[in-house]
N, C-alpha and C positions, 0 to 999 in steps of 0.2 A: 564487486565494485569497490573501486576507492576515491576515498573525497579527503582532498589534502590540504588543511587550511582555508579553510572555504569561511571567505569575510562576505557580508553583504550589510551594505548602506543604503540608509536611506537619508538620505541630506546627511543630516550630522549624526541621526542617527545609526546604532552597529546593532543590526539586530543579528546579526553570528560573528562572532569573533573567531579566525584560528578555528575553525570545528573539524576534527579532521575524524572517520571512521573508516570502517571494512564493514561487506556485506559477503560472505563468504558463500560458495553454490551449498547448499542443502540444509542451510541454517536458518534462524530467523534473530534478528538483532532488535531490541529494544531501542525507543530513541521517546524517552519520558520527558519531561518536564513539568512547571505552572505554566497556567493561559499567559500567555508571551513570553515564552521561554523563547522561542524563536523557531518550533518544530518543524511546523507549516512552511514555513521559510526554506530553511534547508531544505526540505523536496520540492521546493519552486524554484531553488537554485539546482540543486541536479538535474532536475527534468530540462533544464533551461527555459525557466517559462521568465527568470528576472535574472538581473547581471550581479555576476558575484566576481570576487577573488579568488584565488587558492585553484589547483587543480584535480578533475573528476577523470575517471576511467572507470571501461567495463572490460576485462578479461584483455588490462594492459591496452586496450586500445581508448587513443584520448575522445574527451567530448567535447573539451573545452571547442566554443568556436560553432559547433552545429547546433539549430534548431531544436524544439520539440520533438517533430514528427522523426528526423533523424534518427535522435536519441531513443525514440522509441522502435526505430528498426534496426538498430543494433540491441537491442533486448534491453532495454532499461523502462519499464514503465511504471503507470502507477495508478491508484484508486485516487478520486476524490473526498472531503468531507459531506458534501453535498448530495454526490451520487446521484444525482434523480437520473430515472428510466425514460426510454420514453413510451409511457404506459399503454397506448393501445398500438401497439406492436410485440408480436412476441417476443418469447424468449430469443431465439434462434436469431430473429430478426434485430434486437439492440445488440446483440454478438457481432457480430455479422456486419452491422453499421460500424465497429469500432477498427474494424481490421479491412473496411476497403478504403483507396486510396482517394475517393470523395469522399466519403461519410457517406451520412444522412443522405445526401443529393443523389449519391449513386442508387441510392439501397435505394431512395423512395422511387428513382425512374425504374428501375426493375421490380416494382411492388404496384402497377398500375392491375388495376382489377381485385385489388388487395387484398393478395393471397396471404394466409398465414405460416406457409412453412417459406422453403427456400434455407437450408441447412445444406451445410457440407460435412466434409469428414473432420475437420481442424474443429469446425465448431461443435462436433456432436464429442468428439475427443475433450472437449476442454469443459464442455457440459459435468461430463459421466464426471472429471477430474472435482469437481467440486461441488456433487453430491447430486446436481439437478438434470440427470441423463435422462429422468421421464416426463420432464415439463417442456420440451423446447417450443412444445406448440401452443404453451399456454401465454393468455396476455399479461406482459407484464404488472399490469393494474389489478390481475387477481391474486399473485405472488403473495404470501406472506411476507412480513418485513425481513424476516431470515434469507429467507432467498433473496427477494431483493438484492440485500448484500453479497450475496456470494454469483449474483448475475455482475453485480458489479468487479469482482475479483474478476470472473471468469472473462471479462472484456478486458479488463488488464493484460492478462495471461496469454489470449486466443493469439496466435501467429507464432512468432519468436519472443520469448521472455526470458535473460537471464536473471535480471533483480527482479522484483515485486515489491512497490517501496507501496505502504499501505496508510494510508492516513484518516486515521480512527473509524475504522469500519466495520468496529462493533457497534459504533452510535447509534443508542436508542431499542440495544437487544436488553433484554431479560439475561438471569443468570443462564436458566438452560441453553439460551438460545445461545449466548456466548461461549457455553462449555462446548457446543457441538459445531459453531464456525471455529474456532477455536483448533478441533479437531481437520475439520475442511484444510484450514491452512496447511498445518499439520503435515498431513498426507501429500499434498499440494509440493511444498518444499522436498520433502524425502524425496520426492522421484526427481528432482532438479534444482530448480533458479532458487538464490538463495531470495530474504525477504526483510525487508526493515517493517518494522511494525512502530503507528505512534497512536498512542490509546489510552483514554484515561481510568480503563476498567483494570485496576491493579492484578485483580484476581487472572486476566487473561494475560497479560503482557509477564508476569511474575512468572504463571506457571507455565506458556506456553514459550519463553524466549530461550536461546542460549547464551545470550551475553544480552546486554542493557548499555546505554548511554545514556548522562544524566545532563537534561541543558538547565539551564540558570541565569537568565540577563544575555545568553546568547551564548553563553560560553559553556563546555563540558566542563563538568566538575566531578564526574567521576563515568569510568567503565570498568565493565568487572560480570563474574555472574548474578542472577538473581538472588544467590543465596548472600553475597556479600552486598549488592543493593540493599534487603532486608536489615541487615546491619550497618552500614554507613554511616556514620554523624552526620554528614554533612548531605546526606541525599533525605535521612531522616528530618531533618532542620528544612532544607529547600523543598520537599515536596511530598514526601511521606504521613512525617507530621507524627508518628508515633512506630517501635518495633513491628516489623510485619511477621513475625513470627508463626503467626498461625496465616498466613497469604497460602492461598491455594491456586488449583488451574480447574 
């Protein structure tokens, strides 16, 4: 993916100025800031969910101009902050909801009698892909919050995915829990779509990204790797706060 300049207003306000990055296939790209750096923003501008400036592509083909749903069938998708499930449905079954061409409305007319499987091959594929290949039939409302998360990846992912653009979807784990979604990613990226990650857990984005983007008032002010994030003045200054020298994954 490439985002070229990508302004977005609101009246007078510029909450991205000029923000231009790369998401390359088998990577995964940091995109840090403070609360209103503009993070959120930016993946509501690529996804097309709000109007921006500047121009977006995925594998050279433009987006500018199409929809959400579009954009998400040419491979660009993405997680929410929110992520709610919807709990008394299974796993297989909130999957499943996000890759047909109603949603919910389809899935629920073919869930009359309500049944708890109803799995295909893409779904059971994208399960094993992010760790939960033995829950599909479990209700989502019995999930650990771990999972949880990584059902919400796996509905990101299910169909055609070349990005995976991730908006902090460690929120709310534990260390462990974050070392081992962490990992899910991980593995996830290696076998294809590259992945923007935005997360305020330093320990996960430090150790598990290969390049970083720093926002600040809407603007980059630095990219680079993790090991030169760590040392920056000026990403130390805007959002660090002190050397991360001893930052782990």
């Amino acid at each position: 993916m490439s985002a070229q300049d990508i302004t977005v207003r609101y009246g007078g306000v510029v909450a991205n100025e000029n923000v231009s990055l790369e998401v390359h296939p088998g990577e995964i790209v940091g995109l840090i800031g403070p609360n209103g750096a503009g993070k959120t923003t930016f993946v509501d501008a690529v996804t097309g969910f709000i109007d921006y400036e500047g121009t977006i592509s995925v594998d050279s083909t433009p987006m500018n101009g199409l929809p959400p749903h579009q954009r998400r069938r040419t491979g660009l998708s993405r997680t929410w902050q929110s992520g709610e499930l919807f709990p008394n449905l299974s796993v297989n079954q909130n999957v499943i909801a996000a890759m047909r061409p109603g949603g919910l409305a389809t899935l629920w007319r073919d869930l009359i009698g309500r049944r708890r499987g109803g799995s295909n091959e893409a779904v059971d594929a994208t399960l094993r892909a992010v760790g939960l290949g033995d829950v599909g039939d479990t209700l989502a409302r019995d999930l650990t919050l771990g999972q949880q998360k990584l059902v919400g990846v796996a509905r990101a992912l299910v169909g055609y995915c070349r990005v995976l653009l991730l908006d902090e979807p460690a929120a709310g784990l534990d260390s462990q829990e974050s070392v081992e979604f962490a990992e899910r990613i991980r593995a996830v990226v290696r076998n294809g779509p590259g992945a923007l990650l935005i997360d305020h857990d330093m320990s996960l984005v430090l150790g598990v990204c290969d390049r970083i983007y720093v926002l600040e008032f809407g603007k980059v002010i630095f990219s680079g790797t993790p090991d030169e994030a760590r040392k920056d003045p000026a990403v130390i200054a805007a959002y660090l706060g002190a050397p991360m020298e001893t930052a782990h994954g």
